[in-house]
C-alpha positions as CSV (number, residue, x, y, z in Angstrom):
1,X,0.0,0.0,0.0
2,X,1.4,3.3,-1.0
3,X,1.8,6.2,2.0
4,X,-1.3,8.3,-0.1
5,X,-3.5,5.2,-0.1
6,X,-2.6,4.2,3.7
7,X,-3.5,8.3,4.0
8,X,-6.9,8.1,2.4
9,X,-7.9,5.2,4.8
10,X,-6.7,7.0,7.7
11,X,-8.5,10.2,6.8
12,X,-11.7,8.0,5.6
13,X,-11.5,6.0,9.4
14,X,-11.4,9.2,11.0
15,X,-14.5,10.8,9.1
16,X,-16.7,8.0,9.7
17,X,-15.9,7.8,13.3
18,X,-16.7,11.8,13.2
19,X,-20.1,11.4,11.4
20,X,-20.8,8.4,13.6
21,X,-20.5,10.0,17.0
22,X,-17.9,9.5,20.0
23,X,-20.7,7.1,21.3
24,X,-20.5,5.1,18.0
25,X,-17.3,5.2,17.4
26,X,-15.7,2.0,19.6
27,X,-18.5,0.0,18.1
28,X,-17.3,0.9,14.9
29,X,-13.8,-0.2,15.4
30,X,-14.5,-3.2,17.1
31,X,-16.7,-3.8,14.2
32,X,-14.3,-3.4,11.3
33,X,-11.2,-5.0,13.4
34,X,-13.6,-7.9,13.2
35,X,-14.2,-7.8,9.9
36,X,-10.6,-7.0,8.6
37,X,-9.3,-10.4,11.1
38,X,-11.9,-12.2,8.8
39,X,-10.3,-11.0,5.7
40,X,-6.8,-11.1,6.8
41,X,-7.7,-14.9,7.9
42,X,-4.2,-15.8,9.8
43,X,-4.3,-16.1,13.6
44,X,-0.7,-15.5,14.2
45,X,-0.7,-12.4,12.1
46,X,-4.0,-10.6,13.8
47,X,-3.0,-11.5,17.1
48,X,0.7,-9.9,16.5
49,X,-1.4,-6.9,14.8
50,X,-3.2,-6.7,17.9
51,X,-0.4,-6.4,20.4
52,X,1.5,-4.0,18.2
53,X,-1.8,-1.8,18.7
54,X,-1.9,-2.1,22.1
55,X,2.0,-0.8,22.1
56,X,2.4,2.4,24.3
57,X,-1.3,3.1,24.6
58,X,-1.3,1.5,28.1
59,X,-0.1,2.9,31.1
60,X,2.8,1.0,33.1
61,X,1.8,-0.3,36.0
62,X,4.8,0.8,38.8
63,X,5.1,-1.5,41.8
């Protein structure tokens, strides 16, 4: 995927999570991750997809 065309589904995710609503929008993602691990269709790859989401978004927990 060229960096315009990774762009373009950036910009088109974030303008249907605006016209959906901050209510909608979680449903929405949780929605298309679902259908993008159907077309991806490998395990391995989805689940290594998911943790490299996850990456820095969570807060480290200090003993």
């Amino acid at each position: 995927m060229l960096d315009n065309e990774l762009d373009a589904i950036y910009t088109r995710l974030c303008t249907t999570m605006t016209a959906l609503g901050e209510a909608d929008a979680p449903l929405f993602l949780a929605r298309f991750a679902l259908l993008a691990t159907v077309r991806i269709g490998d395990a391995d790859v989805v689940s290594r997809l998911v943790d490299e989401a996850a990456r820095n978004l969570t807060p480290e927990v200090t003993p």
